[in-house]
C-alpha positions, 0 to 999 in steps of 0.5 A: 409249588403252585406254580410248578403244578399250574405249568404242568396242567397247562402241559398236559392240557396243551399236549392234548390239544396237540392229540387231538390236531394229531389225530385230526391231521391224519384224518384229513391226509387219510381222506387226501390221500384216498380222493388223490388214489381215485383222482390216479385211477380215473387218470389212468382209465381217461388216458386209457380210454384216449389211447383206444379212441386214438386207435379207432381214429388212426384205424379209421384214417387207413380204412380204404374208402367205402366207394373204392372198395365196392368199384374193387370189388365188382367184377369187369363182367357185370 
């Protein structure tokens, strides 16, 4: 009878340290999970922030030349 009454201590102390990991286990997938969320969005906003200095890069590659534009815009009379 001792004997039944010491396993089941030992079970109900067990599934408490079992609770508590539990809980600890969703704490730390709950902090994961919101610095993996931020981690997404700074990637976003990075590959955002490329795209337009992509795009600046490529408008600036067909800007005509400063020099061109002003002998094209002078008139033969001057």
């Amino acid at each position: 009878m001792q004997c039944m009454e010491a396993d089941r201590l030992k079970q109900r102390v067990q599934i408490q340290r079992m609770s508590q990991e539990n809980a600890w286990l969703r704490d730390e997938l709950a902090i994961v999970n919101k610095r993996l969320q931020l981690s997404e969005q700074r990637c976003a906003a990075l590959d955002e922030e490329k795209s337009h200095l992509q795009f600046l890069s490529d408008l600036k590659t067909y800007e005509p030349d400063p020099a061109e534009v002003w002998w094209c815009g002078k008139s033969q009379d001057m």
